[in-house]
C-alpha positions as CSV (number, residue, x, y, z in Angstrom):
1,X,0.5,18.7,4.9
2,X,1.9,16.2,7.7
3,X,2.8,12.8,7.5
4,X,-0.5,11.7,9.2
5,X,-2.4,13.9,6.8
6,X,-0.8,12.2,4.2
7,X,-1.4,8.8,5.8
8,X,-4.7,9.6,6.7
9,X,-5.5,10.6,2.5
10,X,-3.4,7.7,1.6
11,X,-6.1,5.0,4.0
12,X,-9.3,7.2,3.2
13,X,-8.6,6.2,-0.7
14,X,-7.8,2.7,-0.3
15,X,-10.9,1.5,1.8
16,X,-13.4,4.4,-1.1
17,X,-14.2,7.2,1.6
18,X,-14.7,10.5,1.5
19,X,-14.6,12.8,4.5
20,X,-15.1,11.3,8.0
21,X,-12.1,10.7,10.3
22,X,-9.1,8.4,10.0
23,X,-8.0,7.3,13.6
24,X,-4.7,6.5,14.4
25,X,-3.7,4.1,17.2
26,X,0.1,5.3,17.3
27,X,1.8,5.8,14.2
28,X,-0.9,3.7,12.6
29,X,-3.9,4.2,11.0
30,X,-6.2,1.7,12.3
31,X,-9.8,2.4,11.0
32,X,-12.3,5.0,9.5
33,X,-15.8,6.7,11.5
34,X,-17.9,8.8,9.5
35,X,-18.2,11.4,13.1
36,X,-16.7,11.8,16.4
37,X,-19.8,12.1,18.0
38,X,-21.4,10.0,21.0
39,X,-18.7,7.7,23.9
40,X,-15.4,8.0,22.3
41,X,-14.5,4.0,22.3
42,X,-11.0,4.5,22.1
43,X,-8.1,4.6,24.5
44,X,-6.6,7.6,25.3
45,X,-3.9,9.4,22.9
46,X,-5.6,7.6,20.0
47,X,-5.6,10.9,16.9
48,X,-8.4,11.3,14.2
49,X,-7.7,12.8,11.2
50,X,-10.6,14.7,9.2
51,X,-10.6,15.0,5.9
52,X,-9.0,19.1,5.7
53,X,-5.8,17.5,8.0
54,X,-7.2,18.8,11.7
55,X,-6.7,16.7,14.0
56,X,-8.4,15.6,17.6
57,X,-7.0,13.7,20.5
58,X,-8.9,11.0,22.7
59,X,-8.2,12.6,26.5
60,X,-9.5,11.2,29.7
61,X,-10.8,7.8,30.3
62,X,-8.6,5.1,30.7
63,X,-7.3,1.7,28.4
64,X,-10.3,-0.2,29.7
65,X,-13.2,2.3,29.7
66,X,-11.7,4.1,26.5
67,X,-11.3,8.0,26.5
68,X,-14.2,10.2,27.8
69,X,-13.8,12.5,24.8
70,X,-12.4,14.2,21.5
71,X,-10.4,17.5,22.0
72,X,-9.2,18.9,18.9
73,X,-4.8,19.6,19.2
74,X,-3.8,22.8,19.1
């Protein structure tokens, strides 16, 4: 299990969730969204977490705008 897998766990437990995606803005985990669907609202190179340790990237976009999308890292 990584580090942010671990991390992810670790802030899943703490706020009482179960499943969902931890996203990390970082090195840090910044929040919890129960999907990953619809505008992605975050900036680009922000990582979410799911539940199983897979992880997706926010690509395109800009700061402003926020990313155009998730892509899931390979």
């Amino acid at each position: 299990m990584s580090q942010r897998s671990k991390e992810a766990k670790s802030y899943r437990s703490e706020l009482g969730h179960q499943g969902g995606f931890v996203i990390f803005f970082g090195s840090e985990a910044v929040a919890w969204v129960k999907d990953l669907q619809g505008r992605c609202t975050w900036v680009p190179g922000c990582v979410a977490v799911d539940e199983h340790g897979a992880e997706w990237v926010a690509t395109g976009g800009d700061d402003y705008d926020g990313a155009e999308k998730w892509e899931q890292a390979k």
